[in-house]
C-alpha positions in Angstrom: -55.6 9.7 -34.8 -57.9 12.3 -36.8 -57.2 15.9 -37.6 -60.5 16.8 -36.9 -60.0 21.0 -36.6 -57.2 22.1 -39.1 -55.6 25.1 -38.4 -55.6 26.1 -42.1 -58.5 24.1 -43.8 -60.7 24.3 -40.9 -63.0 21.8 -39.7 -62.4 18.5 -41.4 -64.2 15.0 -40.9 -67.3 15.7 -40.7 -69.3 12.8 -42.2 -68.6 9.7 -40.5 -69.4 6.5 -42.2 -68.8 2.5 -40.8 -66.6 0.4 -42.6 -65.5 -2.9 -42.0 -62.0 -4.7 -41.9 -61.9 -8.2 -42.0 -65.8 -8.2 -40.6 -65.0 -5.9 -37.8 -66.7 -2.1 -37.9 -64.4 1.2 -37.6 -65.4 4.5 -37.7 -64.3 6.1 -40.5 -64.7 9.8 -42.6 -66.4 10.1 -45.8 -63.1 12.5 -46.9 -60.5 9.8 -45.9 -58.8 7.1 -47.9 -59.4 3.4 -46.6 -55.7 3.5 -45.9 -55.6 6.7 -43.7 -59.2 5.4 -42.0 -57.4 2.1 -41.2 -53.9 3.6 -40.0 -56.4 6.0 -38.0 -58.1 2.8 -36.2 -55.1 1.3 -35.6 -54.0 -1.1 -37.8 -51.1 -1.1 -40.0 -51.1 -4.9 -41.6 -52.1 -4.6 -45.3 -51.7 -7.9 -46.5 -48.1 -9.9 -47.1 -45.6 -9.7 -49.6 -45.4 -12.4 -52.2 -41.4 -12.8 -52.5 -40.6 -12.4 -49.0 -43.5 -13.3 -47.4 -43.4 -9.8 -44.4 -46.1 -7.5 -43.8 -47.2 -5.1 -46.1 -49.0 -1.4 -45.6 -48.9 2.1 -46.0 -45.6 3.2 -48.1 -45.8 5.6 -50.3 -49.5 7.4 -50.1 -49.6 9.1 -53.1 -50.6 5.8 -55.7 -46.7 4.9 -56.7 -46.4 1.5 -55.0 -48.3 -1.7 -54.5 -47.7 -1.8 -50.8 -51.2 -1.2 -49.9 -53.4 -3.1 -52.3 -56.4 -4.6 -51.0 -59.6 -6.5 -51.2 -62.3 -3.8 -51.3 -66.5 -4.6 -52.2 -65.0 -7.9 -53.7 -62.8 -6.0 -56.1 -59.2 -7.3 -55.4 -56.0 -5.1 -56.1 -57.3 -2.1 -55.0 -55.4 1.0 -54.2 -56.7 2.1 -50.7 -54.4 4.9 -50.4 -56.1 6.5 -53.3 -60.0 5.1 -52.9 -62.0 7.0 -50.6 -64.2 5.3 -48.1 -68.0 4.8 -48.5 -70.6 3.7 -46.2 -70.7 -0.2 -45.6 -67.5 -0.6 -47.2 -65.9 -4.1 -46.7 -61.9 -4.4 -46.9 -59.9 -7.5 -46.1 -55.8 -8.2 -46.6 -54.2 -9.1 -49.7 -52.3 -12.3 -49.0 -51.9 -13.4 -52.7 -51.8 -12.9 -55.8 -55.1 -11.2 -57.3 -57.8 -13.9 -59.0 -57.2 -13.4 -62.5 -60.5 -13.7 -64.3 -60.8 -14.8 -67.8 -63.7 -15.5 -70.3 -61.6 -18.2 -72.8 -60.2 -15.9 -74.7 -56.7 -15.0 -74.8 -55.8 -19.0 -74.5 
């Protein structure tokens, strides 16, 4: 579902771009958030929760929540509801904890 013709703003989504979700293309809008473009192809499965283990996605829109962190360009823990979509993009699920990268120091 796209607004493409708002009755207020106009006409909207007019750049489309391919993205890809777990190696499968959607069409997508350079003006979206990977969230909206993936609720807008259909699929609502974000990743899992780590306590109880159920299906995560779009909660709260607006940056607030973890609900819909994923795996975007190889950069894990990202907040789709707030990144914007780019050509070529490649998303996949969060179903654990993020990779925590360190260099020795810290120990």
């Amino acid at each position: 579902m796209h607004i493409e013709n708002h009755p207020v703003l106009g006409k909207q989504l007019q750049d489309p771009v391919t993205i890809y979700f777990n190696n499968k293309p959607y069409k997508a809008y350079k003006q979206q958030t990977v969230a909206a473009a993936l609720i807008a192809n259909g699929e609502k499965k974000f990743g899992l929760s780590r306590k109880l283990i159920q299906s995560r996605g779009l909660f709260c829109s607006r940056g607030r929540c973890c609900s819909c962190y994923m795996t975007v360009d190889g950069e894990d823990h990202v907040r789709t509801c707030m990144k914007r979509v780019e050509e070529g993009m490649e998303i996949y699920p969060s179903f654990e904890d993020p990779e925590v990268r360190r260099d020795g120091d810290g120990d």
